[in-house]
N, C-alpha and C positions, 0 to 999 in steps of 0.2 A: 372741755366736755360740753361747756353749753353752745360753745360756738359752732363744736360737730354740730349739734340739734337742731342749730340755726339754719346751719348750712343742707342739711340733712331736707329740711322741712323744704327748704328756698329751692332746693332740688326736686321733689316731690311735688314742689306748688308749680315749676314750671313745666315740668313735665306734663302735669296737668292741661296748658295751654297746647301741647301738640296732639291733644287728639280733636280737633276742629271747635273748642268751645267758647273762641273768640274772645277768652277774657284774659285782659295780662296779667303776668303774674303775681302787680300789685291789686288788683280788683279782688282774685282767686285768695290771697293773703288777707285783705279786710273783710272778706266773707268768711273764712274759717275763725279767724277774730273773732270775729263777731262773735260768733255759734257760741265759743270759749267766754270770751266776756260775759253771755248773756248768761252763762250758765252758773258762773262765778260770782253775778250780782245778784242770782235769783239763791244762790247759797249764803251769801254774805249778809245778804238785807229782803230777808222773806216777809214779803208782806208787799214788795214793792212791782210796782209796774217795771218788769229788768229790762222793758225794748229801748223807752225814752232812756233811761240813764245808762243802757249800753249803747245809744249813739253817739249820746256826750264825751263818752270815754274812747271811741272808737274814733272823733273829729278832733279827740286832742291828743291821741297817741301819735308818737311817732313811728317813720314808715319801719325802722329800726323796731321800734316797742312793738308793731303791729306783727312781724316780721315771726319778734320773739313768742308772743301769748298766741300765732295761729300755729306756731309748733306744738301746743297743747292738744290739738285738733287730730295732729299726728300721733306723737307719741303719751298723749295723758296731761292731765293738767296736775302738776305739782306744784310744790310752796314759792318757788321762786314765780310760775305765772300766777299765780292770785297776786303775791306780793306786787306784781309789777301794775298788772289789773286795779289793786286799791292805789297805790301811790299816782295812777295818773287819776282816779278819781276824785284825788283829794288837792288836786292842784287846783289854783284859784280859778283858771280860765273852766276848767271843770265842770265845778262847781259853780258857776255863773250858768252855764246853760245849762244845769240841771234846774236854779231857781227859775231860769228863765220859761223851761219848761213847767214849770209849777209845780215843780218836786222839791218837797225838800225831807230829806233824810239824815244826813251825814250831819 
């Protein structure tokens, strides 16, 4: 099922590039990412600036991970993409450049 979703979205996001918007499908994939992550840290940790510590999380995902949490963008953000959204945020590479940024939360 989740791999339909994957697959579903990875459909959708390329699709995307055939109507002249010049972006590839992975650009098209970290921008809806994003959108999801920012939304999921500004739920998770209110009170916090969610653009810096959605980039951190967004530069340590993988293209796989990225893939997964912009299907949220598609069809809804449920428990497995937060889950996936905090477990990269809590990885050490992470969290180096969130202090790096001069956040510290977590």
């Amino acid at each position: 099922m989740r791999a339909f979703g994957i697959l579903t979205a990875a459909a959708a996001l390329s699709a995307c590039t055939m109507g002249g918007t010049g972006l590839s499908p992975e650009a098209i994939a970290r921008g809806q990412a994003k959108s999801v992550v920012n939304s999921v840290v500004a739920q998770k940790m209110p009170g916090v600036n969610a653009a810096p510590v959605t980039d951190c999380i967004i530069d340590n995902a993988s293209m796989s991970e990225i893939y997964s949490i912009s299907r949220g963008a598609v069809v809804g953000v449920d428990a497995d993409t937060v889950n996936t959204v905090m477990t990269i945020a809590k990885r050490p590479d992470t969290l180096s450049c969130i202090t790096r940024n001069g956040l510290s939360l977590l």
